[in-house]
N, C-alpha and C positions, 0 to 999 in steps of 0.2 A: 834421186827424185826428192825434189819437198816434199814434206810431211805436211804440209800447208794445203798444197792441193794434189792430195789423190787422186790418181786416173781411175777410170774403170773401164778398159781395154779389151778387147777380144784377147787378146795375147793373155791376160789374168786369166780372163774364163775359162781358156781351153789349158792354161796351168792349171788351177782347179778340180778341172774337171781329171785331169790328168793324176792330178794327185789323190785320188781317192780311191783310185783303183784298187792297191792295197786293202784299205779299207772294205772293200765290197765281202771279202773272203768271211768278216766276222759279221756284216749286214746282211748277205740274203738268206743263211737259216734262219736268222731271227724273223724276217718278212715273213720266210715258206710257214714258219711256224705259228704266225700271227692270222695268215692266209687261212692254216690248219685249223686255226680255235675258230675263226670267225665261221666258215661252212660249216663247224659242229656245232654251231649256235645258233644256225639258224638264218644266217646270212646268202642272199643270193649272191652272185659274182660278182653282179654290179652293186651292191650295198657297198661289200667288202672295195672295191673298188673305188669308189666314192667316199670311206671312212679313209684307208690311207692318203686319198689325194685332198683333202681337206684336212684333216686331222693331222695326219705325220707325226706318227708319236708312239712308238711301239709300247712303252709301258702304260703310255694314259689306255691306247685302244686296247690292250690285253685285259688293264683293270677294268671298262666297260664290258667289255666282252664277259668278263668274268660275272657279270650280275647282270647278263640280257637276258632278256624274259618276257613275260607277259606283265607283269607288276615288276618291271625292274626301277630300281631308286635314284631317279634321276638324280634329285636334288644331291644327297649326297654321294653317287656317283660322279658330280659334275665336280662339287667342290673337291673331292679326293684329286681327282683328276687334276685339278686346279695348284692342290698341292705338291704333287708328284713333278708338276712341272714347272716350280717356282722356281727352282734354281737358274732357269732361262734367263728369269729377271738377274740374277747374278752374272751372269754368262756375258749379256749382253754391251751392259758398262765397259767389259777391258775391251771390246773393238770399238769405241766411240770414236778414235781417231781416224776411225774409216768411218764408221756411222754416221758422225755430226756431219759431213761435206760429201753425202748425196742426199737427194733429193728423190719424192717418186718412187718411179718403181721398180729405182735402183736401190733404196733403202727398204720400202717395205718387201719387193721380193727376197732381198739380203737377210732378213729377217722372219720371211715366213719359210725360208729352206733348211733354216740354222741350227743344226745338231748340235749333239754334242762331240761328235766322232769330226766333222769340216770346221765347228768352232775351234777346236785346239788344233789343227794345222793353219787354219787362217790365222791363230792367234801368235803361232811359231813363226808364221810368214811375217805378221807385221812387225815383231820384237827383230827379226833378223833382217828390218829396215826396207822393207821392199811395202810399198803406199799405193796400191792397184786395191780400191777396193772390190773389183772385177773376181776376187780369185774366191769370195767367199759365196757369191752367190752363183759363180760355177760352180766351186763343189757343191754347193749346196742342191745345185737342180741334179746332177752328173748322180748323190743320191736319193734325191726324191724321185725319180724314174727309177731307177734300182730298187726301191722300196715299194713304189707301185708295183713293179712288173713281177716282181718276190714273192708278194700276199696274192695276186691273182693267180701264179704256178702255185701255192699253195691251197689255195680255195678249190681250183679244180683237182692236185693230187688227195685234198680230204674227200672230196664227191667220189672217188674211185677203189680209196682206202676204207673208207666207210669205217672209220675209230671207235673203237665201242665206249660205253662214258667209262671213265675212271684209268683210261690208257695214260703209260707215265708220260705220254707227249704233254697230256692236258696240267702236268705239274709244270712246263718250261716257266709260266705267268709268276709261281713262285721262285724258281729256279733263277727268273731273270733277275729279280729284284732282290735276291741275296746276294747271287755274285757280283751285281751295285756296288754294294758294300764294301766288297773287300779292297779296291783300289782306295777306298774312302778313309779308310782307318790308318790312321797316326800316329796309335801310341795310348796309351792307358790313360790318355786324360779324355778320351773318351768315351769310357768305362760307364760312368757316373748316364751322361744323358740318352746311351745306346740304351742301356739295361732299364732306364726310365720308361725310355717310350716301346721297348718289349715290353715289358709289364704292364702296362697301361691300354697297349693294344691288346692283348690277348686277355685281359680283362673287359673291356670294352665289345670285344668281339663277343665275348659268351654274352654280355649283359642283352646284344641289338643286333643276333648274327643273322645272316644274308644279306647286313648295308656295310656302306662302307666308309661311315661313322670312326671306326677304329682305325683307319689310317689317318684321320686329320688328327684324333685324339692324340693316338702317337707323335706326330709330330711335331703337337703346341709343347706338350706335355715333355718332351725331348730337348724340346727348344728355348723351354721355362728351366729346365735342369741343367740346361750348357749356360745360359743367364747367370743362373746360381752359383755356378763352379766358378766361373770368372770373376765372379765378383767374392766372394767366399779368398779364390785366391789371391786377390788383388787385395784384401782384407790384410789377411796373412803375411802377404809382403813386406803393407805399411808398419803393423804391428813388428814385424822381426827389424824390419830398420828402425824405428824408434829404440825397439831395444838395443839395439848394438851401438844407438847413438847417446843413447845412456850409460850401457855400460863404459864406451870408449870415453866418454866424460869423467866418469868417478875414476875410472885410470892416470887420468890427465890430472885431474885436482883441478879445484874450483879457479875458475880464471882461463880454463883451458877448452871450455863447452865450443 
């Protein structure tokens, strides 16, 4: 098929949709558990309902979840949230070859179903040449049903469970956003902008705690120290080839630069 013009097929969808099955095994604890914080917080069936079918976002809705209240901090709960899920904006660029050639409410549905778990199969599918952009926003609904129906058996198993506060369930919110991490890491370089933005946050956090200030902080602050290193290293580089291009001259004798 051209690359030129993408279909968007039923036959994609229901590949899509097919293809995520797998995936479900490691998405409906996360939903049942997201279901679980949201009833301990206060959440009726239909809020929590209504949060994952709008929202879709198990780490942004854990991190609101985690500062709902009666004074909960919107402002910067909103921007946290903002940041948490900025990588979407990276995400989204490498399917543009499907992207750019729909239209409607084949693109924005494509786009408002779009994980992280359906973008990197949709993104195996179109590297291994197959141009249906159909397949990403089947998977994509195949788990935003699954994610709904996950936080709602959630919601009603916390009304039955009745969790008392401080139960190591209500650590998963941390638990989730560590084990992030560790697919994430590459190697010691970086060392430098991880331990930046711990530091920073957990300073920030005692300075302004119950908001949620310390994860943006963290992560300007992270993102100014990977700036640094790249350039610090790209510093270094020039500097040691100058020198080898010197010394390799005074080796040569003048006439040989």
């Amino acid at each position: 098929m051209s690359r030129d013009r993408p279909r968007f097929s039923r036959a994609a969808l229901r590949a899509g949709a097919i293809a995520t099955l797998p995936i479900q095994a490691g998405l409906l604890p996360f939903g049942l558990v997201v279901g679980v914080q949201s009833q301990a917080h206060g959440l009726s069936l239909l809020e929590a309902g209504l949060m994952s079918f709008f929202v879709y976002a198990g780490s942004a809705q854990l991190l609101a979840l985690e500062h709902w209240g009666p004074a909960a901090p919107i402002v910067g709960a909103t921007i946290a949230a903002f940041v948490v899920n900025l990588r979407l904006a990276l995400m989204g660029p490498l399917l543009a070859p499907w992207l750019d050639r729909v239209r409607g409410w084949r693109l924005w549905g494509g786009l408002f179903v779009m994980a992280d778990q359906n973008w990197a199969i949709s993104l195996a599918e179109q590297k291994a040449g197959r141009w249906d952009a159909g397949f990403l926003f089947g998977s994509g609904v195949m788990m935003w049903v699954s994610w709904l129906l996950a936080t709602l058996v959630g919601h009603s198993a916390g009304a039955v469970l009745q969790l008392p506060p401080g139960h190591p369930l209500f650590f998963t919110a941390l638990a989730v956003f560590v084990a992030v991490l560790v697919p994430m890491w590459s190697g010691r370089r970086l060392l430098v902008p991880w331990s930046v933005a711990a530091v920073v946050s957990v300073l920030v956090y005692r300075l302004a705690p119950g908001t949620s200030w310390y994860i943006v902080a963290g992560a300007l602050s992270g993102a100014c120290a990977g700036v640094w290193r790249d350039r610090h290293a790209a510093a270094c580089s020039s500097v040691t080839s100058c020198q080898s291009w010197w010394q390799a001259g005074r080796r040569n004798g003048p006439g040989r630069w």
